[in-house]
N, C-alpha and C positions, 0 to 999 in steps of 0.2 A: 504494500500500500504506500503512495507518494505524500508528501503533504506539498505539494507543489499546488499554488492556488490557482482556480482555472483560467482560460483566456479571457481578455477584455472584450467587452462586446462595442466591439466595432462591426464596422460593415463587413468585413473580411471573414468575420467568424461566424456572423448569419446568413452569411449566405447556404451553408449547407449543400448540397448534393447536387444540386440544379441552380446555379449562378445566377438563371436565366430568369426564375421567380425573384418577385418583390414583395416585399408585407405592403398592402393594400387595410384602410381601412373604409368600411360604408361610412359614407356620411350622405346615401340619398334621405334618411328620414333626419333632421335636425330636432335639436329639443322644442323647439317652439311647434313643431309635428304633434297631432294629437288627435286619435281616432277613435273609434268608438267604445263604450264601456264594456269589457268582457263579459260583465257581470248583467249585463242588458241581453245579450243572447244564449245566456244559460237559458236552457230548458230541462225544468226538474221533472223528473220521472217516478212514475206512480208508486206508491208506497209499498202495494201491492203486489207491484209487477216482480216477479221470480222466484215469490215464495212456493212456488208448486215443483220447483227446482231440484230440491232436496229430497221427495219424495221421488220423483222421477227415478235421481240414480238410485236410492234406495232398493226400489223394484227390478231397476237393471243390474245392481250388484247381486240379488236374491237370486236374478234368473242363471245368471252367470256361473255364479254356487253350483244352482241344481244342475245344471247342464255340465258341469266341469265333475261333480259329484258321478251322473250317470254315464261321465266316459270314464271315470275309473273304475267304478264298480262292474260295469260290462265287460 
């Protein structure tokens, strides 16, 4: 292990692998950009909706059993 401290970041050392790239940043949206509330196209989902869910596999693990049961026993 070195304790040698790493290179200075200069351009030379960010360049990396491909020379050819540049760090770019966005600046099409600016701070004074401001668009509509997230919280305005939430759409909440019924309370209800997926409790039959649990039941479902329930039945499908049972069937699963027995059919896995009657290829052993056969």
């Amino acid at each position: 292990m070195t304790t040698t401290p790493p290179a200075s970041d200069d351009a030379a050392s960010r360049e990396g692998l491909n020379p050819a790239l540049h760090r770019t940043t966005d600046e099409t949206y600016g701070k004074d950009f401001h668009g509509t509330d997230p919280m305005k196209s939430l759409s909440v989902q019924d309370t209800k909706e997926g409790d039959s869910w649990p039941a479902i596999w329930a039945i499908v693990t049972g069937i699963c059993i027995l059919v896995t049961l009657y290829l052993v026993v056969t």
